[in-house]
GUDREN-542980 format. One record per atom (N, C-alpha, C, O, CB): residue in one letter; x, y, z. Coordinates in steps of 0.2 Angstrom, whole numbers, plus 5000, padded with zeros to 4 digits. Atoms other than C-alpha are relative to their C-alpha. Glycine has a CB too. Layout:
AXYZ...
END
This chain:
X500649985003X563148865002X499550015006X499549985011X499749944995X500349984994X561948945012X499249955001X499149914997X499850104999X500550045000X560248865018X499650044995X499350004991X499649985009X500649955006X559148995006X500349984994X499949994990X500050095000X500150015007X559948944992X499949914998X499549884995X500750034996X500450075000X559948754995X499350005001X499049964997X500249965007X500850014999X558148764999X499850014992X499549974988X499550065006X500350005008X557948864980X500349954998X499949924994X500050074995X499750055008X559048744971X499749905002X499949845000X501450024999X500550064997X558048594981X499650024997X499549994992X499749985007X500949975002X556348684977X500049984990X499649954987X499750135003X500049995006X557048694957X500049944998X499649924994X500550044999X500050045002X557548534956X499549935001X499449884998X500549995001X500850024999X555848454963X499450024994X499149984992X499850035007X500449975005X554848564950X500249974993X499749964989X500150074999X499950025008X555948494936X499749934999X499349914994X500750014998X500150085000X555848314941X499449974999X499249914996X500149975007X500950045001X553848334942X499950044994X499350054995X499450025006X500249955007X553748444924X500449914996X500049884992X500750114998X499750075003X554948274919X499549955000X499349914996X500749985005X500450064999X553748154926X499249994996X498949944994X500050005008X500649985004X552248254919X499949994994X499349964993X499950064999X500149995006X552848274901X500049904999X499649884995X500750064996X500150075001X553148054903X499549975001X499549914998X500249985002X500550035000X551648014908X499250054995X498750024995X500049995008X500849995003X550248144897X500549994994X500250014989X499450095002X499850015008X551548094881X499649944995X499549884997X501049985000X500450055003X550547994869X500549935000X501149934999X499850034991X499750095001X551047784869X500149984992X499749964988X499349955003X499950045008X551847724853X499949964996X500049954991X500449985000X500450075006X550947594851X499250024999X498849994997X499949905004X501149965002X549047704849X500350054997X500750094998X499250045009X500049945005X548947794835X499250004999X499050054998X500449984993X500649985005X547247774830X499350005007X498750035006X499949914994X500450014996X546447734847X500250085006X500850095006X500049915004X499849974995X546447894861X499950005005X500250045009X500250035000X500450034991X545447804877X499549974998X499249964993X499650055005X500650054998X544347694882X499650025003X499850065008X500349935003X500449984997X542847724888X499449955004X499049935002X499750034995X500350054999X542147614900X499350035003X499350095004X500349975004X500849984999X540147614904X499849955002X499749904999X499550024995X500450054995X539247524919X499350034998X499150094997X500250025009X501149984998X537147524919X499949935002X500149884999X499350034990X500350054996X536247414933X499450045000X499350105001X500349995007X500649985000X534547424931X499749965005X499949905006X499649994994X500250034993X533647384948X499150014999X499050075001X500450055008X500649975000X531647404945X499750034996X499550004991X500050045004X500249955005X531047544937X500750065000X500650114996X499250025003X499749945003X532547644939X500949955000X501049895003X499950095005X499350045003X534547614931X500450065004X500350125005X500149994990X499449954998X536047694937X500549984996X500749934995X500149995007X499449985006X537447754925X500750005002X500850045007X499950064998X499249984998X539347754927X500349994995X500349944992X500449965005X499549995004X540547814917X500650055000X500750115002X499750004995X499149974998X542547844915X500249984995X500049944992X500549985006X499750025005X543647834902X500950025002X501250065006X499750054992X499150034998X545747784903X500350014995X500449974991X500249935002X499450005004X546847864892X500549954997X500849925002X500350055003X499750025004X547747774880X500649985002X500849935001X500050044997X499349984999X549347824885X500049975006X500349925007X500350084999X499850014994X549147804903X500049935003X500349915007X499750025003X500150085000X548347614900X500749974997X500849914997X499349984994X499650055003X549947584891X500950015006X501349975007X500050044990X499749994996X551147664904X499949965005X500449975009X500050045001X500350024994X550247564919X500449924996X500949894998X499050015002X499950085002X550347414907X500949995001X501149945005X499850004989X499350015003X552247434903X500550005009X501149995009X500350074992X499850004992X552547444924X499949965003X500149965009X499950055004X500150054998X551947294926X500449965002X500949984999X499749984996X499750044999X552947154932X500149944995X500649904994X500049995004X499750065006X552747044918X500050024992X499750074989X499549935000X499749965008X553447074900X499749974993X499649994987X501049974999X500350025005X552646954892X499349965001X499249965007X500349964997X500650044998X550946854890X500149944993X500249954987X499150064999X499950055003X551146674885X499449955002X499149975007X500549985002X500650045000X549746524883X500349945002X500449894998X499749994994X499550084999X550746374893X499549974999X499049995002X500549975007X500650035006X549546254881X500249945003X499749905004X500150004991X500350084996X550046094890X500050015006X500049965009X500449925000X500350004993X549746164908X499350015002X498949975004X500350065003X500949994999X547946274908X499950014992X499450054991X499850095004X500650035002X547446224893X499749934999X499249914995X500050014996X500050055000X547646054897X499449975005X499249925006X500549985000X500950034994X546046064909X499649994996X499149964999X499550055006X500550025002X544946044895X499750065000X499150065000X499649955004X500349915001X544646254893X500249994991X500449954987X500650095007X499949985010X544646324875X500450005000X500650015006X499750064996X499350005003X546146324866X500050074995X499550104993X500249944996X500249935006X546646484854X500049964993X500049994988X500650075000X500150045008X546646344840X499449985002X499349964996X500549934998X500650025000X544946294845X499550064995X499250064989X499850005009X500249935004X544446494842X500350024992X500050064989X500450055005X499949975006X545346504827X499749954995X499549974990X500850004999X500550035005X544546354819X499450004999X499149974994X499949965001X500749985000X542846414824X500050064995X499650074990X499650025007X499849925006X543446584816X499849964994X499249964992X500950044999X499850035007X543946474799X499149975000X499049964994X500849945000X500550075000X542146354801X499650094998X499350084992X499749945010X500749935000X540946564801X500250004993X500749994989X500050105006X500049975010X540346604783X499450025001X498950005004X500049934993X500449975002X539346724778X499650015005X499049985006X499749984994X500349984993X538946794795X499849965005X499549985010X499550035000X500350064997X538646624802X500450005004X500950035002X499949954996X499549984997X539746624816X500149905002X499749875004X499750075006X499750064998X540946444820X499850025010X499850075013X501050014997X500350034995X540246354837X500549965005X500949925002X499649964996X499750034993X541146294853X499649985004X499350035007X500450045003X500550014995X540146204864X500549995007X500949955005X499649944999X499650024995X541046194882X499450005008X499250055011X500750055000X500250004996X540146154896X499450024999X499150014994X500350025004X500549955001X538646274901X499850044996X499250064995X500050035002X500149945003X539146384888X500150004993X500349944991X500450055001X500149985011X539146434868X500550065001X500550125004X498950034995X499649955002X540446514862X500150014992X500349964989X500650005003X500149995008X540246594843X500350044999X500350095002X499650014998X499449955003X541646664832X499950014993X499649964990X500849964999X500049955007X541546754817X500550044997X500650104999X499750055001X499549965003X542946814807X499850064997X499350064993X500449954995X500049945001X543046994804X500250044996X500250104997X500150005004X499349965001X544347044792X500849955004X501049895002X499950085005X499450024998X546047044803X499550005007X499850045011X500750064998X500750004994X544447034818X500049945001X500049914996X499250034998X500650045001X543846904825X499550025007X499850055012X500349914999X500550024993X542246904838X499849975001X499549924998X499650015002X500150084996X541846804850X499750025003X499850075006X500449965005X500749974994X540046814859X499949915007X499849855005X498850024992X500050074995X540046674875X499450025003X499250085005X500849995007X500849974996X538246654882X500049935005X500449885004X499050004993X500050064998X537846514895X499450025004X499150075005X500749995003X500850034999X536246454903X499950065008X499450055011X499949895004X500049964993X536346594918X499950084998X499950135001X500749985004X500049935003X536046734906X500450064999X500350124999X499650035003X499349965000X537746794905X500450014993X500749974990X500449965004X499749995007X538446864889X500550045000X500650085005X499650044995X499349944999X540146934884X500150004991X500149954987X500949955007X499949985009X540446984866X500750065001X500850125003X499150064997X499349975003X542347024861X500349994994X500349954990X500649975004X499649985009X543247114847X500849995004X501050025009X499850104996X499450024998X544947034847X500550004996X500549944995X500049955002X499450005005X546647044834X500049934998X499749905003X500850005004X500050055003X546646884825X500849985001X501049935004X499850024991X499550024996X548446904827X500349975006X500749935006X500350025000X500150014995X548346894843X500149945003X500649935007X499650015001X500250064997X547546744846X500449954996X500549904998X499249984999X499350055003X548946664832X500449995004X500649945003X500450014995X499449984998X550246724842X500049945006X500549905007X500150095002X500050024994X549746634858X499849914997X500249864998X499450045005X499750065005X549246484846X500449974999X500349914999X500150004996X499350035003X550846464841X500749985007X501349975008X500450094994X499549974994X551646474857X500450035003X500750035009X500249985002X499449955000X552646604855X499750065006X499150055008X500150044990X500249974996X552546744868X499850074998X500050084992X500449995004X500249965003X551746904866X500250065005X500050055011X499349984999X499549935000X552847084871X499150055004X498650065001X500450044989X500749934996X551347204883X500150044994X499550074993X500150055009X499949955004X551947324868X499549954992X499149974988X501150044999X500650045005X551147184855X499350005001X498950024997X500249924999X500750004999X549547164863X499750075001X499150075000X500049975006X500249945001X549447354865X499850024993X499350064991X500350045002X500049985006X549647374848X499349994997X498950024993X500649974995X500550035004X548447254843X499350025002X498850024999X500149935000X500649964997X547047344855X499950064996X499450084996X500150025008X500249945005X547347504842X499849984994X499450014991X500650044999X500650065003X546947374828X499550004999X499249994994X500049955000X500650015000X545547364832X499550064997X499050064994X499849975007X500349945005X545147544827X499350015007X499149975011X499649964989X500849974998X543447654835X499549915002X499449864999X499650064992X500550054998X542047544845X500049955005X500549945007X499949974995X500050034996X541647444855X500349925001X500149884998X499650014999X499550035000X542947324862X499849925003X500049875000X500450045003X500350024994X541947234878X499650005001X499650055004X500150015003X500850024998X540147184881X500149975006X500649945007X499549954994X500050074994X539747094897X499150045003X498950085006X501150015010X500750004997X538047074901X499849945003X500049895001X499350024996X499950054996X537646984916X499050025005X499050055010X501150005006X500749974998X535547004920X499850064998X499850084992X499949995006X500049945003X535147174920X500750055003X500750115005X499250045002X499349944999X537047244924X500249984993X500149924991X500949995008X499650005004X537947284908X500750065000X500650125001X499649994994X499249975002X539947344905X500349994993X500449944990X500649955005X499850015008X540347414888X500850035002X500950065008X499550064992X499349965001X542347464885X499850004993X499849954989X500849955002X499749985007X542347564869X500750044999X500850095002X499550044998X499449945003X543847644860X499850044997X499450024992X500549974997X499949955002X543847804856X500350024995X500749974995X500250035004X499649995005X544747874841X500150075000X499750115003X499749984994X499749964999X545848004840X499650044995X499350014991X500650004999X500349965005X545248164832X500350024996X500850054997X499850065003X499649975004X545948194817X500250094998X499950144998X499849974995X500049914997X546748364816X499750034989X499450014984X501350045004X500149965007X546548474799X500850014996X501350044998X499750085002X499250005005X547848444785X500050054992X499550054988X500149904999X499849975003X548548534773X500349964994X500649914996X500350045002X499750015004X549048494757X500250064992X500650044988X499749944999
END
């Protein structure tokens, strides 16, 4: 075989490898149907003027990064760290069960207030503490059973359950005047026939 054609049938099989690698990473993630990015948004207000930042992370590619990860699962070892006296996800699920009629179930821990509100299959959790620090999260109800239970939770379960949650806002974090939203995106629905 001559060097000219080794070089094309090298060059060919480099093109394919990266058309191969292309179609795997922009292919939609199995477990988002409903969500198709996240949109993250920085604003620091300094003064009289704010400054803006924003990016958003595909779906798919959050779920491919996810699934390359080295670990397979996410577990709550419940008599190691949560045996320091931190919240439990039975703590959170009983404050969930305690909210009625918008009233939101109470955790006192330390510095901070944490308030749950059941949602549906939702629950939210807003944590405030004496330093002016707020975080407000939309979370799977399953979720927080799963880890409950002790059982372990699959990165392909926890993604799933980030598409659950459906359009909106996922992540608050206001910490003086910086705030960080993560919202999910919703796919566009296309035009159907019937």
């Amino acid at each position: 075989m001559s060097k000219d054609l080794r070089a094309v049938v090298l060059g060919l099989f480099i093109v394919v490898l990266g058309a191969m690698a292309l179609a795997f990473w922009r292919r939609p993630a199995a477990e988002f149907r409903k969500i198709r990015s996240f949109r993250v948004e920085v604003t620091e207000r300094e003064g009289d003027s704010t400054r803006h930042a924003s990016f958003s992370v595909p779906s798919g590619l959050l779920a491919h990064f996810a699934k390359l990860a080295p670990m397979h699962e996410i577990k709550a070892d419940l008599q190691h760290e949560w045996a320091k006296g931190d919240v439990t996800p039975r703590d959170i699920l009983d404050a969930a069960d305690q909210s009625k009629d918008g009233k939101p179930g109470v955790i006192k821990k330390d510095e901070a207030t944490i308030e749950v509100r059941a949602d549906g299959k939702m629950l939210v959790i807003d944590i405030k503490d004496e330093w002016d620090k707020h975080v407000h999260v939309r979370v799977p109800r399953n979720l927080v059973e799963g880890l409950d239970e002790g059982h372990s939770l699959s990165i392909s379960e926890v993604l799933r359950g980030l598409d659950d949650l459906g359009p909106g806002d996922v992540v608050t974090i206001k910490d003086g005047d910086s705030e960080i939203t993560i919202t999910a995106v919703p796919r566009k629905k296309g035009l159907t026939i019937s």
